[in-house]
Structure formats: C-alpha cells, structure tokens
C-alpha positions in Angstrom: 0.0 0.0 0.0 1.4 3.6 -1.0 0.2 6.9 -0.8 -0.7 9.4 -3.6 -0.3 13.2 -4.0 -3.6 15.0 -4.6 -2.0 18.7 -4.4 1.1 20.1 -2.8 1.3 24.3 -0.8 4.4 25.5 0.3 5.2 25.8 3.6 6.1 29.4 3.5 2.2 30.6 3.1 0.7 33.5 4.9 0.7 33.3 8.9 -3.0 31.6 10.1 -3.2 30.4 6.4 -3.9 26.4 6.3 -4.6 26.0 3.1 -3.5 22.5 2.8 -5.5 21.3 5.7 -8.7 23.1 4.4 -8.3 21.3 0.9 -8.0 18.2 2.5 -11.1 18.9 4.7 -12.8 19.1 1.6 -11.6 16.1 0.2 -12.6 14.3 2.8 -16.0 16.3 2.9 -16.3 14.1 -0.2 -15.2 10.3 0.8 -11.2 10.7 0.4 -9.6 9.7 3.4 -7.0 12.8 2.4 -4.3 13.2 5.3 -1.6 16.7 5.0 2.1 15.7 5.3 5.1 17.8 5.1 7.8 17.2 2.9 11.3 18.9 4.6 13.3 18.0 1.8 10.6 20.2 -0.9 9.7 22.8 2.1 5.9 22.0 1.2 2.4 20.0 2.4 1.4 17.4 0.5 -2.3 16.7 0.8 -2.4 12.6 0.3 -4.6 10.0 0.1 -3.8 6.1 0.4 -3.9 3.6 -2.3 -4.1 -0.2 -2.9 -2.2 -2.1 -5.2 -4.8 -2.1 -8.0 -4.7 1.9 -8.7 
C-alpha cells in the first residue's frame, strides 16, 4: 500500500493560512480519506490519500 499526492502548498504561506489542511477537509467532505504531510526536503504539504495495489 502507497500513498498518492492530490495537491502540494508551500510551507512558506501567509501566517493563520492552512490551506492544505482546508483542501483536505474538503476532500474528505467528499469520501477521500485525504491526510496533509510535510515534505522537509521540498519545504511543502502534501495533501495525500492512500492507495491499494490495484490503482
């Protein structure tokens, strides 16, 4: 089992901004278990969701 990217923000967004965490609220809003991440080595949050070996 892996994990896919659905979208990516940099880290360096405007103070109280969450963007990452709101698009994944939507996501999930509609049936994607969608998780945030950060990536150190890119400096950015990656919105995810799990997948199985058949996609």
């Amino acid at each position: 089992m892996g994990t896919k990217v659905l979208e990516r923000f940099p880290a360096g967004g405007p103070r109280g901004s969450w963007t990452a965490e709101e698009y994944a609220a939507r996501r999930r809003t509609e049936g994607q278990p969608a998780t945030v991440v950060m990536d150190l080595k890119s400096d950015a949050f990656l919105v995810v969701v799990p997948v199985g070996d058949e996609d």
